[in-house]
C-alpha positions in Angstrom: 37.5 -71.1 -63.5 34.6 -71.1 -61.2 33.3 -73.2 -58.4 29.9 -74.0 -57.6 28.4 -73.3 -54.0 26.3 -76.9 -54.1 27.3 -80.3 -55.4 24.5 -82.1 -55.6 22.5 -82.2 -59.0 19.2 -83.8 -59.0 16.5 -82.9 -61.3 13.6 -82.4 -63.4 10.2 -83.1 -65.5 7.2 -81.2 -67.2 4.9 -82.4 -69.5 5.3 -81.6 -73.5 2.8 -80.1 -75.8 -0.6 -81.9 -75.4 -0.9 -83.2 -78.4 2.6 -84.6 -79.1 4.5 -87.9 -78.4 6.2 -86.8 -74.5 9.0 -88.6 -75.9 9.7 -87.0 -78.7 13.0 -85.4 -79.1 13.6 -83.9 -82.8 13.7 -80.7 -83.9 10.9 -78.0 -83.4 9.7 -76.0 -86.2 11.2 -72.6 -85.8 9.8 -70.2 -88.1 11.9 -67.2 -87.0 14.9 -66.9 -89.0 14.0 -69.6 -91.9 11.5 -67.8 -93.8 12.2 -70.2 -96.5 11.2 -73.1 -94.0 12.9 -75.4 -96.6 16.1 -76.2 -94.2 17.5 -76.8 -92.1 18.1 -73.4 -89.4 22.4 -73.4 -89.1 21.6 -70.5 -86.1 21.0 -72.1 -82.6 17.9 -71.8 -82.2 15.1 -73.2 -79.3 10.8 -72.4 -79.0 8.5 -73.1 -76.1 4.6 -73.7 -77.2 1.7 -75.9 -75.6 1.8 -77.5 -72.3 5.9 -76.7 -72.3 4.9 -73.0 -72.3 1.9 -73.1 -70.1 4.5 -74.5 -67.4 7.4 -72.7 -68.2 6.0 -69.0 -68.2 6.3 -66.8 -65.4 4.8 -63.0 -65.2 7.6 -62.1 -67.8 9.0 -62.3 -70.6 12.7 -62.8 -69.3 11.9 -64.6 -66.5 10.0 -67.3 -69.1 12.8 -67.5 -70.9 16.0 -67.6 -68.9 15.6 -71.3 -68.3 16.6 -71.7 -71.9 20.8 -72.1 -73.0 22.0 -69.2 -73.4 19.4 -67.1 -72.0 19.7 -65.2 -68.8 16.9 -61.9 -67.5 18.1 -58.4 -66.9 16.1 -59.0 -63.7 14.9 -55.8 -62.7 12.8 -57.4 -59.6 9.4 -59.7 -60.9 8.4 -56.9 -63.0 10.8 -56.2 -65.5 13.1 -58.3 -66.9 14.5 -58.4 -70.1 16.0 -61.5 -72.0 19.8 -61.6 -71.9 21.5 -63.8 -74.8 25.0 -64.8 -74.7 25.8 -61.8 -72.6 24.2 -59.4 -74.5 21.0 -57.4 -73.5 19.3 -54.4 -73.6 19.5 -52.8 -77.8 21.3 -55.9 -79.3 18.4 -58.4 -78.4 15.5 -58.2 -80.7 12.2 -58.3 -79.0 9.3 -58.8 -81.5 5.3 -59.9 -81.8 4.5 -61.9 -84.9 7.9 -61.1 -86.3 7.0 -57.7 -86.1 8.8 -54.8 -84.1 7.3 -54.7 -80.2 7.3 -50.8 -79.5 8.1 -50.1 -75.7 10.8 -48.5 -73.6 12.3 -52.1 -72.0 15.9 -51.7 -73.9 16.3 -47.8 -72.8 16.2 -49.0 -68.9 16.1 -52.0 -67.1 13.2 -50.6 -64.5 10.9 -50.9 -67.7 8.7 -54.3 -68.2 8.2 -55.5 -71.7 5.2 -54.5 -73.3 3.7 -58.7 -73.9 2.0 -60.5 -71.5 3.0 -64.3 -71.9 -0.7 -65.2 -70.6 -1.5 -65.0 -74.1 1.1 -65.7 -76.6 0.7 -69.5 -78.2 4.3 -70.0 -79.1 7.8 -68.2 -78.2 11.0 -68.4 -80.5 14.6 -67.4 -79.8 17.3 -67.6 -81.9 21.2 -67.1 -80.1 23.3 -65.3 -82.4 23.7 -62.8 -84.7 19.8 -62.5 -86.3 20.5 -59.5 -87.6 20.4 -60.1 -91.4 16.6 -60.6 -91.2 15.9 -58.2 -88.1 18.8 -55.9 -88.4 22.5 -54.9 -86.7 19.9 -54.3 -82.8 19.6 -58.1 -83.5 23.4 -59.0 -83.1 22.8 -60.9 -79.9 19.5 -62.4 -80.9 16.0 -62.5 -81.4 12.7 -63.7 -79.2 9.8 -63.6 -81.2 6.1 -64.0 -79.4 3.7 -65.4 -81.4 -0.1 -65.6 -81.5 -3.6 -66.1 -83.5 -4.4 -62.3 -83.0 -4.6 -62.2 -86.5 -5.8 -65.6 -88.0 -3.4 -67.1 -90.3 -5.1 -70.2 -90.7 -8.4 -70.7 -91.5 -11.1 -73.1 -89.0 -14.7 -73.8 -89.4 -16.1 -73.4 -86.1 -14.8 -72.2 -82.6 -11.8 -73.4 -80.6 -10.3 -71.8 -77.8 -8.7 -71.9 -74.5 -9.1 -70.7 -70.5 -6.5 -70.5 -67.6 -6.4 -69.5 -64.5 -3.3 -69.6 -62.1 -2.6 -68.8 -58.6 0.1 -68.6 -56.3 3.8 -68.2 -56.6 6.5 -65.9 -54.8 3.9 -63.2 -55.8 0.4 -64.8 -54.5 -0.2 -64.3 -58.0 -3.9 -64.3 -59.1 -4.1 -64.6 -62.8 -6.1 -65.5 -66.0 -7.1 -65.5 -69.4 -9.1 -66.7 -72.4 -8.2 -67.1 -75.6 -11.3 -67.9 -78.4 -10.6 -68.3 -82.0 -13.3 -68.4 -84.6 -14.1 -68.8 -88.8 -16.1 -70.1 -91.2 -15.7 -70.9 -95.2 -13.9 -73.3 -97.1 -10.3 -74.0 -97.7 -9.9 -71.4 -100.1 -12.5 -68.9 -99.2 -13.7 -67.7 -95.7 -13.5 -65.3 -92.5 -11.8 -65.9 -89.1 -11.6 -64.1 -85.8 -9.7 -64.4 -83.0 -10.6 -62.6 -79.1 -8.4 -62.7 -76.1 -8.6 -61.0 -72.5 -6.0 -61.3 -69.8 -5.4 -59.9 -66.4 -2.9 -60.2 -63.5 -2.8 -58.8 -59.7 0.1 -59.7 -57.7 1.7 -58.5 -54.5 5.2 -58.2 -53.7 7.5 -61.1 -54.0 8.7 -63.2 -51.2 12.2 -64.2 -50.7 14.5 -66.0 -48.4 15.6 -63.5 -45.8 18.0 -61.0 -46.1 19.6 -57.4 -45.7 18.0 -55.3 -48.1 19.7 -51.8 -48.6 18.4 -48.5 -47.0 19.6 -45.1 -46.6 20.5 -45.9 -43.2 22.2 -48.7 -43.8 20.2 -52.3 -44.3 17.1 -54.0 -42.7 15.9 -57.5 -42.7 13.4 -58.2 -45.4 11.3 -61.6 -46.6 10.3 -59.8 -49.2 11.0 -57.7 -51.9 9.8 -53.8 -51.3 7.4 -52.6 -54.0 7.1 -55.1 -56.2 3.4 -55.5 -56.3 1.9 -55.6 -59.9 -1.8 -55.6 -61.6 -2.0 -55.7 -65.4 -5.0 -56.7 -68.2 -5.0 -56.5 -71.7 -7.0 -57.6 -74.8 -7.5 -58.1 -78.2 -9.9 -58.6 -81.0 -8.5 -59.7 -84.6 -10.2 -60.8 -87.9 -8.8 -62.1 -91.3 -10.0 -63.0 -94.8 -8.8 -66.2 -96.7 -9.0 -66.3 -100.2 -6.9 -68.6 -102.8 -3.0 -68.9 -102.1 -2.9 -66.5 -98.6 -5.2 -64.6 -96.4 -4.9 -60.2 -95.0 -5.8 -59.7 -91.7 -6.0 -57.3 -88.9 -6.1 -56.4 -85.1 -5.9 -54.5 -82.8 -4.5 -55.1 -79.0 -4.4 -52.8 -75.7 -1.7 -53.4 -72.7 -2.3 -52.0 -69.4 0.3 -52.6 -66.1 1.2 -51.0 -63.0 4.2 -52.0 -60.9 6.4 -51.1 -58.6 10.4 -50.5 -59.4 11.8 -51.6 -56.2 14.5 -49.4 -56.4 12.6 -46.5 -55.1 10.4 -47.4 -51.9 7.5 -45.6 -53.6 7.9 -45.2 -57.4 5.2 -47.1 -59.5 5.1 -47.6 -63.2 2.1 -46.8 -64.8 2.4 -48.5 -68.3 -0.2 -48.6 -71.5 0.4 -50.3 -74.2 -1.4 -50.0 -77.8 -0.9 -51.9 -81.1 -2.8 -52.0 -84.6 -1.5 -54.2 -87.0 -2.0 -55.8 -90.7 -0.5 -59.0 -92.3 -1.2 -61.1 -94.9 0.7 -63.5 -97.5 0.0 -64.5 -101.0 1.6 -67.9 -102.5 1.9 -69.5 -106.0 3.5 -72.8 -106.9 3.8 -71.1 -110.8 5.7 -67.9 -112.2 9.2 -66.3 -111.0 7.2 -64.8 -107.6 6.2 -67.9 -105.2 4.8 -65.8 -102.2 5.0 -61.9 -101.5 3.9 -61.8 -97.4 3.4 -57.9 -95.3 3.2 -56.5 -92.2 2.0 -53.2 -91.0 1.6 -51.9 -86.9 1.1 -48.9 -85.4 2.4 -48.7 -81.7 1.4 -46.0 -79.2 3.3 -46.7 -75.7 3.7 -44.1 -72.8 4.4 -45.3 -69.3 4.3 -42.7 -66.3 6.7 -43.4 -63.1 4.6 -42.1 -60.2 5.7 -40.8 -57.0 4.4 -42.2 -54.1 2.5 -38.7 -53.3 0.8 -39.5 -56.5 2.8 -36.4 -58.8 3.9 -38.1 -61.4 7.8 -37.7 -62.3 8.3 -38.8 -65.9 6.9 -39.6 -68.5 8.2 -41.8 -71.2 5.9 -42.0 -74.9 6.9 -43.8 -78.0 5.1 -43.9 -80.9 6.1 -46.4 -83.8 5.1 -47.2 -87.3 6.9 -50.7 -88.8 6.9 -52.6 -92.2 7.6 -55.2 -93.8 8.0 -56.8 -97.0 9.2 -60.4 -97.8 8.8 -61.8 -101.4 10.1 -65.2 -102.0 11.8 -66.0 -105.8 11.1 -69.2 -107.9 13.9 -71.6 -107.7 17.0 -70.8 -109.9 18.9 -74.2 -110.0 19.2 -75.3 -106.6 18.9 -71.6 -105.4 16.0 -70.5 -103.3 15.6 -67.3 -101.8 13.7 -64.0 -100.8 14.5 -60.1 -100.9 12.6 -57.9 -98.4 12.4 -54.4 -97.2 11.7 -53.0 -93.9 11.0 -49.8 -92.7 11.1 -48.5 -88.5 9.8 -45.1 -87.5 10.4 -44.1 -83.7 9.0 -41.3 -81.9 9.9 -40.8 -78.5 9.6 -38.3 -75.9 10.5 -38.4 -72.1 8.6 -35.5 -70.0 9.1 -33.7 -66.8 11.9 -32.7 -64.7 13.3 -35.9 -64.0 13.8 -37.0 -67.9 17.1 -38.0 -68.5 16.8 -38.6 -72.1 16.1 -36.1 -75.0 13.0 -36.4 -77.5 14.2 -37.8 -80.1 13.1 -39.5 -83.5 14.9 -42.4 -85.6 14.6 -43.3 -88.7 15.0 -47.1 -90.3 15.0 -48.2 -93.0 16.8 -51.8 -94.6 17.2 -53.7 -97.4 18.2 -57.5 -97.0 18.9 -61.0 -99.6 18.7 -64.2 -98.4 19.3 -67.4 -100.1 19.9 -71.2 -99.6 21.0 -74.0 -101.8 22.4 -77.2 -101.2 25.6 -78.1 -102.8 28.3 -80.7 -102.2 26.4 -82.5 -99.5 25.9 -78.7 -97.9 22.9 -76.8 -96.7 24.0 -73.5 -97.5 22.6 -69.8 -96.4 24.3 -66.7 -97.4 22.5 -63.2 -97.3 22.5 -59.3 -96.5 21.4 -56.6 -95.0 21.9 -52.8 -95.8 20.2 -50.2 -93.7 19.7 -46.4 -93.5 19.8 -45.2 -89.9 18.9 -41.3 -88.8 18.9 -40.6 -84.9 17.9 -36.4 -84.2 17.7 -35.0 -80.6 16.0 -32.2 -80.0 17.9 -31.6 -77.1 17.1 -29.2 -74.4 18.7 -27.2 -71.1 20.6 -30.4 -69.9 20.9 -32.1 -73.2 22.6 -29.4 -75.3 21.6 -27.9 -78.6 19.4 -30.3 -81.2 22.2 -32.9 -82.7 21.4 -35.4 -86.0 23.0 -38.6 -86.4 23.0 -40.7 -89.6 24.5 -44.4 -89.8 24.8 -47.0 -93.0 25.2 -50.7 -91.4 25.8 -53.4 -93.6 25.5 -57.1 -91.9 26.6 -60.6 -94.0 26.1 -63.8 -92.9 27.2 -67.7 -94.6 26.2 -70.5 -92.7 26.3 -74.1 -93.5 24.7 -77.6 -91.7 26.7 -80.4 -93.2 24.9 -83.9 -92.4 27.7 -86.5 -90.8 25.0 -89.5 -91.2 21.7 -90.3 -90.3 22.3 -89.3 -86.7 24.3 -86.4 -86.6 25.1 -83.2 -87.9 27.7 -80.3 -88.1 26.6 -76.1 -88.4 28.8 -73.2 -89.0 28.0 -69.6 -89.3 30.1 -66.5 -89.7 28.7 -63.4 -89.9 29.8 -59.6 -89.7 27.5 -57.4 -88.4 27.2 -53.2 -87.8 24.7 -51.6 -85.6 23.3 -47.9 -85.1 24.2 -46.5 -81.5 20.3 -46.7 -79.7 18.8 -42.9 -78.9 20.2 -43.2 -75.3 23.3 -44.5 -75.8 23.5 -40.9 -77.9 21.9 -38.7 -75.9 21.2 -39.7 -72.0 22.4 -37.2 -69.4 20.3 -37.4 -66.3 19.6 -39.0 -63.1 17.2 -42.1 -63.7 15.8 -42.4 -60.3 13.8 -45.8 -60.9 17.2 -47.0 -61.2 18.8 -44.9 -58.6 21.9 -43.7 -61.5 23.4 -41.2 -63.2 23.8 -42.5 -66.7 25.6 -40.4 -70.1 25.8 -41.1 -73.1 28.2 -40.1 -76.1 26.9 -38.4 -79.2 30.2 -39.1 -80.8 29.4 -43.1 -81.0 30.4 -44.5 -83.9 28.6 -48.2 -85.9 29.4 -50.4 -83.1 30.9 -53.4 -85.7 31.6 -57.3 -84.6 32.4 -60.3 -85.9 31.2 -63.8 -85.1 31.3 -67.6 -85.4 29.3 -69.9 -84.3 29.7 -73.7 -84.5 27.8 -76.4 -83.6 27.3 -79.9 -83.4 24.2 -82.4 -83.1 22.8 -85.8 -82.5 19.5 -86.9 -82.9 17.7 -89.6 -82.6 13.5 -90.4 -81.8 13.6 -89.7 -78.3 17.2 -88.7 -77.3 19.3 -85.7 -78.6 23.0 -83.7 -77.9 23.0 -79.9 -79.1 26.4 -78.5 -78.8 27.2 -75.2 -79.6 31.1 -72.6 -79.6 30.8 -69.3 -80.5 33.1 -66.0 -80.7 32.3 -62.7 -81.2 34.7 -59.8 -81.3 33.6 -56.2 -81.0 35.8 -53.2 -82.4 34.1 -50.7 -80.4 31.7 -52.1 -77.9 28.9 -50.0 -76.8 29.1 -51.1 -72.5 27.1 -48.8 -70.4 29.6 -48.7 -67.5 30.0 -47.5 -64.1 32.7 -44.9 -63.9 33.8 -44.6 -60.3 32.2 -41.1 -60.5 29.2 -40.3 -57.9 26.2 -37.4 -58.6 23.9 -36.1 -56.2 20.3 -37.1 -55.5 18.7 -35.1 -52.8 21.8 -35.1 -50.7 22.1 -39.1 -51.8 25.3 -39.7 -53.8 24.0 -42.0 -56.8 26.9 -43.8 -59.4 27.7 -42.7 -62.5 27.4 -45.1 -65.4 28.5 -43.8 -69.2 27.9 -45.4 -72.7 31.3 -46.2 -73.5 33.1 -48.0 -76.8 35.9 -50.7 -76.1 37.2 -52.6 -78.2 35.5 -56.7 -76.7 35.1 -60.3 -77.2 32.6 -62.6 -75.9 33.0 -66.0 -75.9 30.8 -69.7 -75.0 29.5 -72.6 -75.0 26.2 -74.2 -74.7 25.0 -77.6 -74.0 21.8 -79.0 -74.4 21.0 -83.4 -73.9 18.3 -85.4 -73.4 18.5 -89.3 -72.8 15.4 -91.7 -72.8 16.2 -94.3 -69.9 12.9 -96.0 -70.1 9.8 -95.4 -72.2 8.4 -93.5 -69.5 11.4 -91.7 -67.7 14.3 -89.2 -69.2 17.2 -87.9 -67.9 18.2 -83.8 -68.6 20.7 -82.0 -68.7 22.1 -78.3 -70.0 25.3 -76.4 -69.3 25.9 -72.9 -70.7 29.0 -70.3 -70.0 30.0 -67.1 -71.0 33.1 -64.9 -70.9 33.2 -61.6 -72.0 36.4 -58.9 -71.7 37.5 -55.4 -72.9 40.2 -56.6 -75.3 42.4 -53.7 -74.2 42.3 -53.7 -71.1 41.1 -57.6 -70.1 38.5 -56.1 -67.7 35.4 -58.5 -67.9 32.1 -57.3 -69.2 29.7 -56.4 -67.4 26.7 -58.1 -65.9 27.5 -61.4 -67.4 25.8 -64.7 -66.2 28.3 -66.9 -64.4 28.5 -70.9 -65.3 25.1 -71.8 -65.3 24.0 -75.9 -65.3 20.6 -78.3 -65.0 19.9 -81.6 -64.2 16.8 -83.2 -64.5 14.3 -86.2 -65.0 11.3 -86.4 -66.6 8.5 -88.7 -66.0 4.9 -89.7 -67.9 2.8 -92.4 -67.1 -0.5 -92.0 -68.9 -2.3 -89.1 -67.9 0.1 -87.8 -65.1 3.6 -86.3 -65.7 6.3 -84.2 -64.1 9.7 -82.6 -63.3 12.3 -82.8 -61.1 15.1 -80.3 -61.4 18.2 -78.8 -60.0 19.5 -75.6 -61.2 22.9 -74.2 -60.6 24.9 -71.3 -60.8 28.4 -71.1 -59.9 30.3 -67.5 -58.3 30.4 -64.7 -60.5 34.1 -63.4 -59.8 35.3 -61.6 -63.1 32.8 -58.8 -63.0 33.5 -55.5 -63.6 34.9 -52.6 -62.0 33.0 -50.9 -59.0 30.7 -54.4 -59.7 30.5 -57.0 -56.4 31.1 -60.8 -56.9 28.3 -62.5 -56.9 27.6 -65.9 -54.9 27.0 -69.5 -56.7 23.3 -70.8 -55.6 21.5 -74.3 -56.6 18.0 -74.3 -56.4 15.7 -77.3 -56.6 11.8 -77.1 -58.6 9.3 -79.6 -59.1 6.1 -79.6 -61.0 3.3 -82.4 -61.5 0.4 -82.4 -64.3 -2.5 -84.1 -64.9 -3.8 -84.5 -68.6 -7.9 -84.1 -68.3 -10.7 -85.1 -71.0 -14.5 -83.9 -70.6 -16.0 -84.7 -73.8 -14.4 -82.6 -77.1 -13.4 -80.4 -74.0 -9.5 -81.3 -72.7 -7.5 -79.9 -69.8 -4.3 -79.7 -68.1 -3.6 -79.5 -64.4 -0.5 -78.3 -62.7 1.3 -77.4 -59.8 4.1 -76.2 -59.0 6.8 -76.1 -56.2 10.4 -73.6 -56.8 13.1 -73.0 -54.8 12.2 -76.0 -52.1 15.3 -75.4 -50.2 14.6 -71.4 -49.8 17.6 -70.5 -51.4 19.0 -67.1 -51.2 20.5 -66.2 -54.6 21.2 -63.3 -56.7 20.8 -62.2 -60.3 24.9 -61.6 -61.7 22.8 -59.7 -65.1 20.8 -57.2 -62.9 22.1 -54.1 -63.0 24.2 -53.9 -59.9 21.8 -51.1 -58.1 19.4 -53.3 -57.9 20.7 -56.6 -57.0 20.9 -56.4 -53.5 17.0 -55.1 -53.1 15.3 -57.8 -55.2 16.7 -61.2 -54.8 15.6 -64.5 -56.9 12.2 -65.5 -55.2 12.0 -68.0 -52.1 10.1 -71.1 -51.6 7.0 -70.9 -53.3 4.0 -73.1 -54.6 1.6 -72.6 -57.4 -0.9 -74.5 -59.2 -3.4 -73.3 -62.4 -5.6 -75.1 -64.5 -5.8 -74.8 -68.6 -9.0 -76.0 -70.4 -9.4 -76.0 -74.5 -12.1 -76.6 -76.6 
């Protein structure tokens, strides 16, 4: 099907959470998605947290993430990049923060970052699939939830927290942050706090060389143009613990500028603000064991400024979202939960160069889940129903003020039958509907960040699918084999496509891409293993493909990631660990029309660390050494007019230091 441009697979090690066995190989905990944390989750699922996270993240989200099966970045240059699951991005991947809704523009273009910095979340969790019977039909392709402590939901006497600073990279990244936690009171009664302050100044990223597109043609470039990036954030939090659950608040500010590399002098000037409330109240008696909330404000607006200093657009987005979860007393071998959540989107683009219309949608859903075991079965079976309003209020290019209402209703049975002590066997169908996005409604304008012309179709219909995913798994204490198949077919498949059509942009012909529906199927496989060879040294591996095609036409999908595989050993001997690995993706042939094949690559990373103790204090050392060979690669995901100008990074080392108290 595909052929890979190197052979060789060497590969890999990185030290596990601090305070866990480097050798274990069980399950994590995965809180998203299993709200009832009594079984076992049938949805693939992975999470990253501790010293795994601390050397695993990179400046982004996507970027963090993409290492993971299944997960590929948007890739937008080392700014923004979005996580891609199972070839699905933008609207039908879920981005949240504390399970909560994580207002920003990043799913209306791929030139806009994610409003998280991964400085300082404690724990990341993605679930590859249809999630959308918790999170709703925008989560059909899956959900990555950040998680911290900026609200306390566990109470401590005393003060805990953690510093890092980290420097170098493709970027010359110069980076940091603490995190401090606080409380006092006993088990049933107290306060806690929580602050944290982060900042980031990078410049742009270094690559192997190559011809990067001009107006004139191509130059020869090392690095990628206008890339550079300086962020900080913070955030203070407090909660109150009193018998059976705690309420809590905080509140958290965002700040970033960056570069878009597709215009030589466009900068994104991005603020991000969130106020939030949760708590949870829990009973062993009476037919209501826990009722748990959530409440955020979110004011975003991000400015893409000429290089003159005018500023061209201006995007705003102001959301409210809620959430209510109450869990039911057992009926038989039934457990479950109903829950209601509400979304409220405001969002405006400004200025000449706006391509999208104000617009406001309304949310609001309705969902049952529930899990027994029977005949030998873990069982899951739930629903979603949702209310969905979309209103334009159009303008000179947009056309009179439209309104859009939609009723989705997603279902979902899965099932993890045991096979023995050892292994297991997970199934889940589901059937999901999701509301057409504002801009896949209502676009019609040049996006210069992206350097396109992109449309979109107010006649868009639910866009409906149906899925199954199966899996397979072996575990054992320090060895494991996750296997997953899945299918999902689309009736109307919302692509945003090129069309072969061109528009003018100051004399510049720029393509056309539209919102279209097709009638699709994507289709995979993911493969996860991990094999103790010796108490000190593991061999890795992970393999992950995805094929996606207009049914009608068999024209592939696009921007999908091509065969993608890892190899890798792991090491720990006392207080020093680390990583070999070789990562490979094959050619991208089956791309889509007025798309470029993309070339197979194999890169090779290291990384050492050093476990340190100074008294009750404890730290971890790293460094870290990607790409070794200088490999020239490209992203297949990135949107095509903007591949060639911002290669994967080149040869690069880095090294940071983590201390916790």
């Amino acid at each position: 099907m595909r052929s890979f441009a190197l052979a060789p697979l060497a590969v890999a090690c990185l030290s596990l959470a601090a305070h866990a066995d480097p050798a274990e190989s069980l399950d994590k905990v995965v809180v998203t998605g299993n709200p009832l944390k009594t079984q076992v989750l049938a949805q693939p699922s992975d999470s990253l947290s501790g010293d795994q996270l601390v050397l695993t993240r990179a400046t982004n989200l996507g970027d963090t993430l993409q290492g993971l099966p299944g997960v590929a970045a948007t890739n937008f240059g080392p700014n923004a990049s979005r996580p891609s699951i199972r070839g699905l991005d933008g609207d039908r991947v879920r981005i949240l923060s504390n399970s909560g809704a994580s207002v920003d523009a990043s799913n209306l273009s791929f030139d806009h970052g994610v409003a998280i910095d991964p400085l300082v979340i404690d724990k990341v969790e993605v679930l590859r699939g249809a999630a959308a019977l918790l999170y709703g039909g925008n989560a059909v392709g899956g959900v990555v939830n950040t998680l911290d402590n900026r609200i306390p939901r566990t109470l401590i006497d005393g003060l805990s927290g953690a510093a890092e600073v980290r420097l170098g990279g493709a970027s010359h990244d110069k980076s940091g942050a603490v995190v401090l936690d606080g409380g006092s009171g006993q088990r049933n009664a107290g306060w806690g706090w929580h602050v944290d302050l982060s900042g980031r100044d990078a410049s742009d990223q270094s690559a192997p060389r190559f011809a990067s597109p001009t107006e004139e043609g191509s130059e020869s470039r090392t690095s990628v143009r206008n890339s550079a990036a300086r962020s900080h954030g913070g955030a203070v939090g407090g909660s109150v613990f009193f018998q059976g659950g705690f309420a809590g608040v905080s509140l958290d500010d965002f700040h970033t500028d960056y570069g878009t590399t597709a215009e030589a002098d466009v900068t994104i000037r991005m603020q991000r603000q969130r106020v939030a409330t949760a708590g949870e109240w829990a009973t062993t008696e009476g037919p209501v064991h826990r009722v748990s909330w959530q409440l955020s404000r979110n004011r975003y607006e991000h400015q893409e400024v000429e290089g003159t200093g005018a500023v061209g657009t201006t995007f705003k987005s102001t959301g409210t979202d809620g959430r209510v979860e109450v869990e039911h007393a057992a009926l038989g071998p039934v457990k479950g939960l109903i829950g209601l959540q509400t979304e409220a989107l405001d969002f405006a683009a400004l200025g000449e160069e706006a391509f999208v219309p104000s617009t406001r949608t309304r949310n609001t859903g309705v969902f049952v889940l529930e899990q027994a075991k029977l005949g030998g079965v873990d069982w899951s079976a739930g629903a979603r129903t949702e209310r969905v309003t979309v209103d334009s209020d159009g303008g000179d290019r947009f056309g009179a003020a439209q309104s859009r209402r939609f009723r989705p209703l997603s279902l979902a049975l899965s099932g993890v039958l045991p096979l023995s002590e050892a292994w297991s066997l997970s199934a889940n169908l589901n059937r999901t509907q999701r509301a057409p996005a504002y801009y896949e409604l209502f676009a019609n304008g040049l996006h210069l960040a992206s350097a396109a012309y992109e449309r979109g179709d107010a006649t868009l219909g639910l866009e409906r699918s149906k899925g199954l995913d199966v899996g397979v798994k072996w575990e054992s204490a320090q060895s494991h084999v996750h296997v997953n198949f899945y299918e999902t077919r689309f009736a109307n498949y919302v692509a945003l496509q090129a069309t072969g059509e061109s528009a003018d942009n100051a004399g510049t012909a720029v393509p056309v891409y539209a919102f279209t529906a097709v009638p699709a199927r994507l289709r995979g496989v993911e493969f996860e293993g991990r094999w103790q060879l010796h108490p000190s040294v593991a061999l890795l591996s992970q393999l992950d493909a995805v094929r996606g095609d207009n049914r009608t036409t068999g024209e592939p999908l696009p921007r999908l990631a091509p065969l993608r595989a890892m190899l890798g050993l792991e090491a720990k001997q006392g207080d020093w660990s680390g990583k070999l690995e070789w990562r490979g993706a094959a050619r991208q042939t089956r791309v889509a029309e007025f798309d470029t094949p993309t070339p197979g690559y194999g890169t090779v990373r290291l990384s050492v660390a050093r476990q340190l103790r100074w008294g009750q204090t404890d730290a971890l050392w790293y460094l870290k050494l990607d790409n070794l060979g200088n490999k020239l690669a490209y992203n297949a995901t990135a949107v095509p007019t903007i591949r060639d100008l911002a290669p994967q990074a080149g040869r690069s080392a880095s090294t940071g230091l983590q201390l916790r108290f």
